[in-house]
SELUM-461686 format. One record per residue (C-alpha): x, y, z. Coordinates in Angstrom, 2 decimals, padded with zeros to 5 digits. Last residue first. Layout:
N
u X	v Y	w Z
...
This chain:
140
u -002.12	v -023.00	w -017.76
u -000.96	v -020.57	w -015.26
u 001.51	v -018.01	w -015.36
u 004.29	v -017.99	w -012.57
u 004.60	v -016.16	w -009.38
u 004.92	v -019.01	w -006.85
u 006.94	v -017.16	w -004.05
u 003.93	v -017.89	w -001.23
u 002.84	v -013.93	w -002.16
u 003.00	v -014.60	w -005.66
u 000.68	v -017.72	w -005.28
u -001.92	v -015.64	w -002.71
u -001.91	v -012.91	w -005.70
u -002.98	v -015.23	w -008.15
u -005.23	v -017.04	w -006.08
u -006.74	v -013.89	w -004.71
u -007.79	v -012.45	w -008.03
u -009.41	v -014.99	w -009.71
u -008.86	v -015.37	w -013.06
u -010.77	v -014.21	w -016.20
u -013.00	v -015.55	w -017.89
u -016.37	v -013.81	w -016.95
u -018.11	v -016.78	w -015.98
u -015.22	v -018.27	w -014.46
u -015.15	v -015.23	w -012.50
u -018.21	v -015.47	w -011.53
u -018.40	v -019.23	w -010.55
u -014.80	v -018.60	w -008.66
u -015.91	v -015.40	w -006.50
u -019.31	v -017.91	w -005.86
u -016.82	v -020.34	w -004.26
u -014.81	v -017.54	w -002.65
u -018.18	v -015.92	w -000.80
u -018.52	v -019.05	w 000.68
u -021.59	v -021.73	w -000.91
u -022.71	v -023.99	w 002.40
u -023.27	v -027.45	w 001.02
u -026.49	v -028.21	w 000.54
u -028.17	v -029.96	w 003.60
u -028.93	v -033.80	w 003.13
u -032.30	v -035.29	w 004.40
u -034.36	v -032.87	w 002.86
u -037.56	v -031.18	w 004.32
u -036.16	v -031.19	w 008.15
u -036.43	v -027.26	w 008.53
u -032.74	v -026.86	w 008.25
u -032.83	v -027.95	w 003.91
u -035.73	v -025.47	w 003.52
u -033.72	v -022.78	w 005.30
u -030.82	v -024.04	w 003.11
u -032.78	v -024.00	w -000.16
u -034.07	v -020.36	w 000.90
u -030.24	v -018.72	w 001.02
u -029.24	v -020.51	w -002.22
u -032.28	v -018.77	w -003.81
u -031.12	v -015.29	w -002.55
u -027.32	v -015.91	w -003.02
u -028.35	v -016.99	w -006.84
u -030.12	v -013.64	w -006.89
u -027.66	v -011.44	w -005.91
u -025.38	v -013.61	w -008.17
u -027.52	v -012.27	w -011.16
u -027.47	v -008.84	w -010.46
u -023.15	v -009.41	w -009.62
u -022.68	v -011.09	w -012.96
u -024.78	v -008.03	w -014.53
u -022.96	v -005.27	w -013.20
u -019.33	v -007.44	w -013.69
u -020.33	v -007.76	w -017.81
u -020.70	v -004.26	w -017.39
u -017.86	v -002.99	w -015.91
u -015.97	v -005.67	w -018.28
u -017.44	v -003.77	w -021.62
u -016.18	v -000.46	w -020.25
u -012.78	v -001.86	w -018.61
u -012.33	v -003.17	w -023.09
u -013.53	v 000.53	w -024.23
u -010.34	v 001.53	w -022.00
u -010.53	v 002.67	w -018.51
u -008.36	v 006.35	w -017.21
u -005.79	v 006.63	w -015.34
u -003.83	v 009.68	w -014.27
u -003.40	v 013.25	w -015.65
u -001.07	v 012.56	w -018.49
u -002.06	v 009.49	w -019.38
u -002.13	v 005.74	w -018.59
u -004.13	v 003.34	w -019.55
u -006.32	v 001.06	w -017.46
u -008.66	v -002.53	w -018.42
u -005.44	v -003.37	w -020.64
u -004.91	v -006.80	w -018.55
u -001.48	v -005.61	w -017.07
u -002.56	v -002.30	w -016.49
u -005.78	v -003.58	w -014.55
u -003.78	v -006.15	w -012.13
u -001.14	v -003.43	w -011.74
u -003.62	v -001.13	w -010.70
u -005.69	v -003.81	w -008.47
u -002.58	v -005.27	w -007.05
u -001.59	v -001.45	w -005.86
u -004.79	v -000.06	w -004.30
u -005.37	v -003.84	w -002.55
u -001.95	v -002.34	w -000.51
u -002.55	v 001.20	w -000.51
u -006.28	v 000.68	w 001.14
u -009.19	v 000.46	w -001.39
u -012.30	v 003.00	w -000.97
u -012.65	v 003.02	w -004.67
u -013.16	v 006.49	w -004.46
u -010.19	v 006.73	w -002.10
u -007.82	v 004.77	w -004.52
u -009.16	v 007.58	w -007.29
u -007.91	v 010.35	w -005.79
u -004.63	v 009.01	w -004.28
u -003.49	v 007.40	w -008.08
u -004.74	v 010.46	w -010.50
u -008.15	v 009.99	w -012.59
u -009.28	v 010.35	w -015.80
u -013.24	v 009.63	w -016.03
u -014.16	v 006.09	w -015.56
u -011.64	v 005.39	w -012.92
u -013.63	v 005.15	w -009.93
u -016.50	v 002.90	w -012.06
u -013.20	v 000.65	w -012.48
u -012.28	v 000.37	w -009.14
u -015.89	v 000.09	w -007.95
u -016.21	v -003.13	w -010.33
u -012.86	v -004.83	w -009.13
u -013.89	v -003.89	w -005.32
u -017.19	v -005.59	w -005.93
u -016.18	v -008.38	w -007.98
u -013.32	v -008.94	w -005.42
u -015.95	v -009.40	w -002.45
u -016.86	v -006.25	w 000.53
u -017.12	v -006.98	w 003.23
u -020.50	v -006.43	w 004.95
u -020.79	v -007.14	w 008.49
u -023.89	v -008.77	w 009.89
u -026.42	v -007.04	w 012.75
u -027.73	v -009.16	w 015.41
């Protein structure tokens, strides 16, 4: 039984950047991040708006701050892998009858939160999910 990839925010934030490292122009560098039109768009004005992308003549390019992000994400992501991995054996501990309690299952939000909180900056999907419901305003 074979599982399907999807790809997280960290992951599509960190290929969106590495896309734009050299100066880019919008269609060219949404299909080396391999976003659709519609992700395309929240993660340029999500990267304008925090000063991770400047404009120029030809395009896009990151600032030094996108630099220092890229590899802040690099190294979240290296150690999440192995968080996932450690996470993965305490629950085939927990189903083999060791504990008595099974941890709670970790989704691939929960760990988007923990990353992002360890990067400071605000997830993504809330924002945008707030927007969507007509609840665009800063938070706290």
């Amino acid at each position: 039984m074979s599982t399907r990839h999807y790809r997280r925010q960290l992951e599509m934030l960190r290929d969106f950047l590495s896309a734009a490292h050299t100066e880019t122009r919008k269609t060219p560098l949404m299909n080396r991040a391999n976003l659709n039109r519609a992700s395309f768009s929240h993660y340029l004005k999500y990267c304008i708006e925090n000063q991770l992308l400047m404009t120029t003549n030809g395009g896009y390019v990151t600032t030094p701050r996108a630099e220092e992000l890229l590899q802040r994400l690099e190294q979240v992501l290296a150690k999440e892998a192995d968080f996932r991995i450690a996470v993965e054996r305490l629950q085939q501990v927990a189903r083999s009858g060791a504990f008595k309690a099974a941890p709670t299952a970790l989704t691939s939000e929960s760990l988007d939160r923990i990353a992002y909180s360890a990067l400071g900056i605000e997830l993504l999907t809330t924002r945008w999910r707030d927007r969507d419901r007509g609840r665009d305003r800063e938070r706290p």
